[in-house]
N, C-alpha and C positions, 0 to 999 in steps of 0.2 A: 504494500500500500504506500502510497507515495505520501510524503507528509511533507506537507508548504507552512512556513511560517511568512512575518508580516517582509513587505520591503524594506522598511526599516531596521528593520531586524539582522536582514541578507548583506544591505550595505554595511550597516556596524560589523558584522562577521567578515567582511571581506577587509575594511580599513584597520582591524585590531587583530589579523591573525597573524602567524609568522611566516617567511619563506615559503614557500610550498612548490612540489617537486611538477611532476609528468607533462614532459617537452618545457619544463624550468618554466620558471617565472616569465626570463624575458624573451623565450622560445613563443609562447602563449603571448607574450604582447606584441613581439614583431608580426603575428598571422593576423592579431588583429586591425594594427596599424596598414598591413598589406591591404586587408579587404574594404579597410576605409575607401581606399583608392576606386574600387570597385563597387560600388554603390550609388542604385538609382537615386536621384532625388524624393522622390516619393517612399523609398524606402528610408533615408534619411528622417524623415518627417516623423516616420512610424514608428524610426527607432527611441525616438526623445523622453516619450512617457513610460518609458520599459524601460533604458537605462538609469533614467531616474537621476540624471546628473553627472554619471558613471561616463568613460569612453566604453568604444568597444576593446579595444586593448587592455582595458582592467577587466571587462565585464566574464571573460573565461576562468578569469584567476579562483572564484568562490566555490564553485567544485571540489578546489582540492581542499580549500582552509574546511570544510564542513565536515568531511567521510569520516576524520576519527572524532568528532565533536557527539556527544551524545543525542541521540536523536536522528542522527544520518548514516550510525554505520551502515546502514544496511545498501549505501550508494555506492561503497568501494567497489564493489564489482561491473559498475554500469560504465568502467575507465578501461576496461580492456575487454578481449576473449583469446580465449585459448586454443589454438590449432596446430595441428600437426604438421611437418614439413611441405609432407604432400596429399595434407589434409582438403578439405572441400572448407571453404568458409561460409555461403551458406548454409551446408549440415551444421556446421558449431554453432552459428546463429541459432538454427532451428531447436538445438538440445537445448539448450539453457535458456531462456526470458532475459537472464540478469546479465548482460553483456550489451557494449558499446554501440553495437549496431542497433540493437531492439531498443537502447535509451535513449540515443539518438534518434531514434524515428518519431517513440512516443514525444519528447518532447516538441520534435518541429509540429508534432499534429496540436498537443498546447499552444503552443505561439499560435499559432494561424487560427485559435480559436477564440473571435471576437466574444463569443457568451462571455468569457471567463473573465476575470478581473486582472486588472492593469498589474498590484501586485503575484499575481500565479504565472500568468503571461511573461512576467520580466525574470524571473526564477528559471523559467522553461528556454529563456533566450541564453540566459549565463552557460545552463545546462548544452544547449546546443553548440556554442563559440567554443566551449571548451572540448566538448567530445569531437567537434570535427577537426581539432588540431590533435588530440589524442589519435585521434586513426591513420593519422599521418606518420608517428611515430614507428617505425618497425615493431618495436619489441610490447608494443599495446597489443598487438596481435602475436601472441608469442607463444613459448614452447612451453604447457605447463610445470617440464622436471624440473623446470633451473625455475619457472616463476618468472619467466619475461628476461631470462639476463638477470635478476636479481644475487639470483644463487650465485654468478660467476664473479670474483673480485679482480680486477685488473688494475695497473699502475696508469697512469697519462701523464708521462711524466712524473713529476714528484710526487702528482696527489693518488692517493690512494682510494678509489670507486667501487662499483661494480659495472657491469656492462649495460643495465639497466638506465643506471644513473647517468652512465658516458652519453646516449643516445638519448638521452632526455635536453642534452645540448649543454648544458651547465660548467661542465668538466672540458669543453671545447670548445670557450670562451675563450680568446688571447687577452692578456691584461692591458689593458687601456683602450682597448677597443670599443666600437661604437654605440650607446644606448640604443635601445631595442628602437625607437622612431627612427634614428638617421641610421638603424642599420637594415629596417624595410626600407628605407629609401633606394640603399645602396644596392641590395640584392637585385639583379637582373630579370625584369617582370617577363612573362610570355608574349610573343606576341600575339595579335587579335584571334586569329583564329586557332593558336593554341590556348589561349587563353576556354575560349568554347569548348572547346574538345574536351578542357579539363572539367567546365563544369557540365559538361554532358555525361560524365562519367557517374554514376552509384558509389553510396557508400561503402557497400560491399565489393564493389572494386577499387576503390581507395585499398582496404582490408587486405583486396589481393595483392596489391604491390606492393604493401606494407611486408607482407607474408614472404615475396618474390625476394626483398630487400634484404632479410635475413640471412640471405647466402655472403653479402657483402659483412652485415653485423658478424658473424660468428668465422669469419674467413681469415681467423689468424692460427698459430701454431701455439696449442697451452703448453707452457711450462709451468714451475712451480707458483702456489699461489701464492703475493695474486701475481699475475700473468703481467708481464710489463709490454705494454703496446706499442710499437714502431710508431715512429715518426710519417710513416706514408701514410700507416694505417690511419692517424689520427687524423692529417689534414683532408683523406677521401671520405672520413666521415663527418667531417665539418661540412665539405663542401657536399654532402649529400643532406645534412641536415637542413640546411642553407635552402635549397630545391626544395626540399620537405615542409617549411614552413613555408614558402611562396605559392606551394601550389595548395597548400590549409587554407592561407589568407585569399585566393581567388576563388576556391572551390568555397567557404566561407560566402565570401559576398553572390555566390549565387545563389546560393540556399537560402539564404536571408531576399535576395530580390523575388526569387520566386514565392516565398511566404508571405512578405511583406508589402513587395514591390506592385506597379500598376499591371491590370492583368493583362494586357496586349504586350508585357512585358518591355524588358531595359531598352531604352535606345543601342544602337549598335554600335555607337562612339565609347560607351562604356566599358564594353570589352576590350579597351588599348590601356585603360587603365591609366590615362592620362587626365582627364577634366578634373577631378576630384583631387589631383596631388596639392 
């Protein structure tokens, strides 16, 4: 049973929690920052009384500050699913209700649902921003022995992680590098008709390539734990992470235009992902 408290409540829980992890903090802000880009004006309009004040670049973050908070453990599982190498990701949708795909769906059918109130609506919006940058992540859609990479401990350089945490982007930060807004800037957007393509695609094929992705996450040589990580290794996963949040943040703003947005749908200048910079 799904259980909503007030708006006011969701924003104090988001402004007074701490750090919080899956695709990092400012993994989760640069997809949103991206899909600003990408947004009808009418969708704009719709977002204002659901964010409540909020950008969309914070509004994924409350997801994670809630799951261990009393009252919401029961959301930890709606952040990932579990699959086999050369597993079917529909079949694993289908087994279990309590995985990312099936929370993702129920909540966009919330949002798009004017009966409800502007409070439950805006809960159902945070919920959405954040699961569709989680499906982007590889290891959301992961291998249940190790728990997504959890289980595995690896070095990056000095710091000591797991593989879980590396691919959540945090750990593959360079120091001094750019805030999560000039660093959607900086990422290389798609152009128009890839831009479509991407949001032409299913959640559940996000899922798949998230799944396909895993041959790259788990593509090094373990030695003793934890396992120290090449220097190649680390910069092709940067720059995969990098792609990974750009195509959250466009595939992001279409989900949002098409729930939100006019129903003859975006202009087709919005797809360049230029007007809105």
């Amino acid at each position: 049973v799904l259980r909503i408290v007030s708006l006011a409540a969701t924003t104090a829980g988001l402004l007074s929690s701490p750090a919080v992890l899956a695709f990092g903090p400012s993994g989760h802000r640069v997809a949103g920052h991206v899909a600003e880009r990408y947004l009808c004006a009418e969708t704009r309009a719709a977002l204002v009384p659901l964010l409540a004040g909020m950008t969309l670049a914070d509004a994924g973050l409350w997801p994670d500050t809630i799951r261990r908070q009393p009252g919401w453990e029961h959301t930890r599982p709606w952040h990932f699913i579990n699959v086999a190498d050369r597993g079917s990701v529909a079949r694993a949708a289908r087994k279990d209700a309590d995985n990312v795909l099936a929370a993702l769906a129920r909540f966009e059918q919330e949002l798009g649902d004017e009966s409800l109130t502007t409070s439950r609506r805006g809960i159902a919006l945070r919920f959405v921003v954040h699961f569709v940058a989680d499906l982007h992540q590889p290891l959301h859609v992961g291998r249940a022995e190790d728990r997504g990479g959890n289980l595995i401990p690896v070095l990056a350089g000095a710091r000591e992680t797991n593989l879980h945490a590396l691919w959540d982007g945090e750990p593959l930060r360079l120091p001094g590098g750019p805030g999560p807004r000039d660093r959607a800037r900086s990422l290389p957007g798609p152009a128009p008709d890839e831009a479509r393509r991407w949001q032409a695609a299913s959640p559940t094929d996000w899922a798949r390539e998230s799944q396909v992705l895993r041959r790259q996450v788990y593509g090094f040589r373990r030695g003793r734990d934890p396992t120290v990580l090449p220097a190649a290794y680390l910069a092709a996963a940067r720059s995969t992470v990098d792609r990974r949040l750009v195509q959250a943040g466009v595939r992001l703003a279409g989900r949002l235009n098409a729930v939100l947005g006019p129903a003859g749908g975006c202009p087709d200048e919005v797809a360049s992902g230029q007007p809105n910079l």
